[in-house]
C-alpha positions in Angstrom: 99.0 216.3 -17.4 95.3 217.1 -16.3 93.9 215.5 -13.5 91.5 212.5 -13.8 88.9 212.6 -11.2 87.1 210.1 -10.8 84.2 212.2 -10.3 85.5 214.9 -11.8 85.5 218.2 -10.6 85.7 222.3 -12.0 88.5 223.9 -11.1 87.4 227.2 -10.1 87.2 228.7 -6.9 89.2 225.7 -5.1 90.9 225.4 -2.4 93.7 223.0 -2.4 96.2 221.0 0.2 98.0 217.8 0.9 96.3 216.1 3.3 99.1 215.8 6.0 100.2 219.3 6.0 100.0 221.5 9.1 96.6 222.9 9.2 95.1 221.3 6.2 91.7 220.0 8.7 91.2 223.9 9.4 91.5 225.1 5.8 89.4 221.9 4.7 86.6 223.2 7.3 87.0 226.4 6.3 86.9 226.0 2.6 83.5 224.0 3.4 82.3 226.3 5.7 82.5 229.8 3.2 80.5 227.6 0.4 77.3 226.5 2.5 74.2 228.0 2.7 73.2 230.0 5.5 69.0 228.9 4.6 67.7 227.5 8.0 65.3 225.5 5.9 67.9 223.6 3.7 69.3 220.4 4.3 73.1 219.5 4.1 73.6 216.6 2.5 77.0 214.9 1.8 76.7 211.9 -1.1 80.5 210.0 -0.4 80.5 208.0 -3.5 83.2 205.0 -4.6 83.3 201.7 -3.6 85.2 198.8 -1.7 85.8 197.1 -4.3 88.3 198.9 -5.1 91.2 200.5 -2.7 91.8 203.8 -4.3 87.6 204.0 -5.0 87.0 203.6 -1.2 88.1 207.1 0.0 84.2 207.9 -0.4 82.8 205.0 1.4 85.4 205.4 3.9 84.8 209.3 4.7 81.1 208.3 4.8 81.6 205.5 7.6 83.7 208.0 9.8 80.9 210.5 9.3 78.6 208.2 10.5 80.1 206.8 13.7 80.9 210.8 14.9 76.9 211.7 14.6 77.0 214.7 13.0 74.9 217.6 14.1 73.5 219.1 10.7 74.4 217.5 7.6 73.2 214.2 6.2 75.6 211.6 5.1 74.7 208.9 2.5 77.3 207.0 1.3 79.3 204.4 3.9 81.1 201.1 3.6 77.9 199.0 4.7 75.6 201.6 2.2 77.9 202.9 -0.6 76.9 204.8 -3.5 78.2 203.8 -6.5 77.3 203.8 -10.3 74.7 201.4 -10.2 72.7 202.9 -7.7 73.4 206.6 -7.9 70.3 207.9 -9.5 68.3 206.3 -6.8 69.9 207.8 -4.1 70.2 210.8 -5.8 66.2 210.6 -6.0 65.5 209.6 -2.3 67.7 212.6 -1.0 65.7 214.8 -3.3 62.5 212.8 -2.1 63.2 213.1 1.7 64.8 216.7 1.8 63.3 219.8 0.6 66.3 221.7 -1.6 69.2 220.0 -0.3 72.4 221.3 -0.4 74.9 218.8 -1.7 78.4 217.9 -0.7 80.1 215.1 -3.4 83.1 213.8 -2.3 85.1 211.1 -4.4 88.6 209.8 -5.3 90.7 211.6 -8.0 93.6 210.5 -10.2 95.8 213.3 -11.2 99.6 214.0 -11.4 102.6 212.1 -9.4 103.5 215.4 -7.6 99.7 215.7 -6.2 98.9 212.6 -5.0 97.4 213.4 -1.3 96.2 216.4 -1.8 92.7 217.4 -1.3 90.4 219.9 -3.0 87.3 221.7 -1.8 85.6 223.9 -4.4 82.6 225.0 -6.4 80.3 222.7 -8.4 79.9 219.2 -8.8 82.1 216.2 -9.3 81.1 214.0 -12.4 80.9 210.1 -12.1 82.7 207.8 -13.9 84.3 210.4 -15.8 88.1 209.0 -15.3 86.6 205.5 -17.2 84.5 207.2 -19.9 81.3 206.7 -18.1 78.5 209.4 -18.6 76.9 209.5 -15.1 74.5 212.3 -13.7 76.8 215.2 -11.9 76.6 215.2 -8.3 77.1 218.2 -5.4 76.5 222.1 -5.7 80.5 221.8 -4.2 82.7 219.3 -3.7 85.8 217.6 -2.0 88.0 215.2 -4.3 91.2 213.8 -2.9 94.2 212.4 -5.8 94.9 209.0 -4.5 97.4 207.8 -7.1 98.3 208.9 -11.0 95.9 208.8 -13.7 96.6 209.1 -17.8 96.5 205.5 -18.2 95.0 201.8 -17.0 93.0 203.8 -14.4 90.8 200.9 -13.0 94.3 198.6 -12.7 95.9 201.9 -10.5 92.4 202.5 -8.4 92.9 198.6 -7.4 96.8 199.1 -7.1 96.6 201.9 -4.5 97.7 201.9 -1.1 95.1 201.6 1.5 97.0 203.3 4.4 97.3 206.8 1.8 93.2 206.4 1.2 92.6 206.1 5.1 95.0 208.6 5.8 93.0 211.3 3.3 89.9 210.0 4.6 90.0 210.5 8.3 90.9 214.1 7.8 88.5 215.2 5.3 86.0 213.5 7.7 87.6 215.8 11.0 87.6 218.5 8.6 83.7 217.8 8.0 83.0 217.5 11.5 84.7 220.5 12.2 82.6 222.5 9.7 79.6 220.7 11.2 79.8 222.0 14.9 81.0 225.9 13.0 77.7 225.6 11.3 75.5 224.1 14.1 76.7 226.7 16.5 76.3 229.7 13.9 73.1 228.3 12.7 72.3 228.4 16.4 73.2 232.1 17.0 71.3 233.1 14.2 67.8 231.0 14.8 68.3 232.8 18.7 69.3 236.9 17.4 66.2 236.2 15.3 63.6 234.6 18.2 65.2 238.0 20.1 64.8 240.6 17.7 61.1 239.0 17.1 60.3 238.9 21.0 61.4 242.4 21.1 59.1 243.5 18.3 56.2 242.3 20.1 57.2 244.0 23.3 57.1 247.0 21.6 
């Protein structure tokens, strides 16, 4: 049985592991970390979309809020508990990250349904994910990558299971794809860092010349 994100995801060029295996937060970084952008002038921005609403929908809103409360040093978070980002209102937060940022680089990370033997997994990977897909709903696509985590089974009465799901897996998945995230923030602060500092040198040294 195919997975049923609920923004759904391609399945090329992922990455994928259960959340509580050994490791898993540095091969979650690390995934990240191969597929960003190394453009000093573009924005990272990470859209956490889902709801409260709904337990197994929350993993978004949830990664957000950590996000949030660690201060990250580069990327942009929009998406939280208190702010979420949800069908309703996801063109217009689409639009103001486009308004406020010049060519952001997008991050979507959502809840997924898919098989009994994957629940807890997590997947970083190429493209976007797609809302609403799991319930038929035709939403704009959302992230130049993205990070999904399977939070129960889907094939059938998908709303019922999202509100059927166990909060303490969703927190679980949450908090580390949000220490994976910060992880991948300081890697790419500090490497931005390096670079914007070989480059002031090798111009410095020009100009002695």
């Amino acid at each position: 049985m195919k997975s049923h994100p609920l923004f759904g995801a391609q399945d090329q060029n992922e990455i994928r592991v259960k959340f509580d295996d050994k490791g898993s937060k540095g091969t979650i970084s690390e995934g990240i970390g191969t597929l960003l952008p190394f453009s000093k002038h573009r924005t990272i921005g990470i859209v956490c979309i889902g709801t409260d609403r709904s337990t197994g929908d929350s993993l978004g809103p949830l990664v957000g809020t950590f996000l949030k409360e660690a201060g990250l040093k580069r990327f942009q978070v929009y998406g939280t508990l208190e702010d979420p980002v949800h069908a309703v209102n996801l063109e217009e937060k689409l639009q103001l990250i486009h308004d406020t940022h010049f060519r952001p680089f997008i991050i979507g990370i959502d809840a997924c349904l898919g098989k009994l033997n994957s629940i807890g997994s997590i997947k970083v990977g190429i493209g976007p994910v797609k809302p609403g897909s799991a319930v038929n709903k035709d939403l704009t696509p959302v992230g130049d990558i993205h990070i999904t985590g399977i939070v129960n089974v889907g094939g059938y009465m998908e709303l019922f299971v999202l509100q059927n799901t166990r909060l303490s897996l969703v927190m679980s998945m949450a908090k580390q794809i949000a220490a994976a995230i910060i992880e991948a923030d300081k890697a790419y602060y500090e490497n931005k860092k390096s670079y914007l500092q070989l480059e002031w040198d090798m111009e410095r040294e020009s100009h002695i010349k």
